[in-house]
C-alpha positions as CSV (number, residue, x, y, z in Angstrom):
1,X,20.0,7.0,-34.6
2,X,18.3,8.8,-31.8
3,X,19.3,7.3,-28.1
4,X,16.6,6.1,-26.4
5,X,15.6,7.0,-22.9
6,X,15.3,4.2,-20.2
7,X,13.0,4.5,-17.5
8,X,12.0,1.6,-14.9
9,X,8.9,0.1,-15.5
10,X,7.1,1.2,-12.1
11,X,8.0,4.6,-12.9
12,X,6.6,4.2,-16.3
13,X,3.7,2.5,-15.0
14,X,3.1,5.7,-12.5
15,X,2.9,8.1,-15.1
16,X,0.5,5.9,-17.4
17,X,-1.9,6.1,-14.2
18,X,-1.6,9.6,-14.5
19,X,-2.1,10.5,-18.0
20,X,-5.2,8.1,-17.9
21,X,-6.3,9.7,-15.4
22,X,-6.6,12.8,-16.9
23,X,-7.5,11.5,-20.0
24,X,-10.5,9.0,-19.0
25,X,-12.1,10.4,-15.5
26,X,-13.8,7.1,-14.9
27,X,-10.2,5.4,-14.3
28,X,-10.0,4.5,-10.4
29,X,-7.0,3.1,-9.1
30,X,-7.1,0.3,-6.6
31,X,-3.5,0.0,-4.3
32,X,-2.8,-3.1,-2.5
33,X,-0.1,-1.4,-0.5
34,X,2.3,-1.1,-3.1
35,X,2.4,3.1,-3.5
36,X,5.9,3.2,-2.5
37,X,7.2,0.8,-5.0
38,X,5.1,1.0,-8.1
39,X,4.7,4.9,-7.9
40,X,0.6,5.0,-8.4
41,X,1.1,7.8,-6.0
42,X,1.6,10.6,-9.3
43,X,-2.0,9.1,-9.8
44,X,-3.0,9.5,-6.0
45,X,-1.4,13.4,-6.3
46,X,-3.6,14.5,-9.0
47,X,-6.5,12.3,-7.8
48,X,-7.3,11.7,-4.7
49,X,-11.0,10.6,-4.9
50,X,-10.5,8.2,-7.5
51,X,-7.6,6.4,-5.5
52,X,-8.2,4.0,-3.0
53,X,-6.0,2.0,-0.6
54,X,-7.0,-1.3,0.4
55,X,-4.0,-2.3,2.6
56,X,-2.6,-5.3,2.4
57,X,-5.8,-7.4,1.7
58,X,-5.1,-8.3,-2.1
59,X,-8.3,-10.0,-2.0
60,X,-9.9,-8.2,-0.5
61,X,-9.6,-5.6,-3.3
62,X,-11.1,-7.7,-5.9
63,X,-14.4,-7.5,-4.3
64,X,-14.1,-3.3,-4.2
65,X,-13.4,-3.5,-7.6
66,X,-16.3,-6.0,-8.1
């Protein structure tokens, strides 16, 4: 049996955003302040102008994405 590799999910979840991101150029990611933890910022890197940071205001960011 092959081993398998185990990542944490934020770091998995990073480099999904990424690939996406070069795979569909419509994909914009929203942040809510969480770049550290969640590691969007592979997606930030690569893409700059389709990543926005709204802060802290969670709710806020529903209506950019609206």
């Amino acid at each position: 049996m092959s081993e398998v590799k185990k990542i944490a999910t934020r770091d998995s979840y990073g480099n999904a955003l990424a690939q996406l991101g070069t795979e569909l150029p419509a994909v914009v990611v929203l942040d809510a302040d969480l770049a550290a933890p969640i590691t969007p910022g592979l997606f930030k890197q690569a893409y700059q102008e389709r990543f926005i940071a709204c802060g802290t205001a969670d709710r806020n960011m529903i209506g950019v994405a609206a």
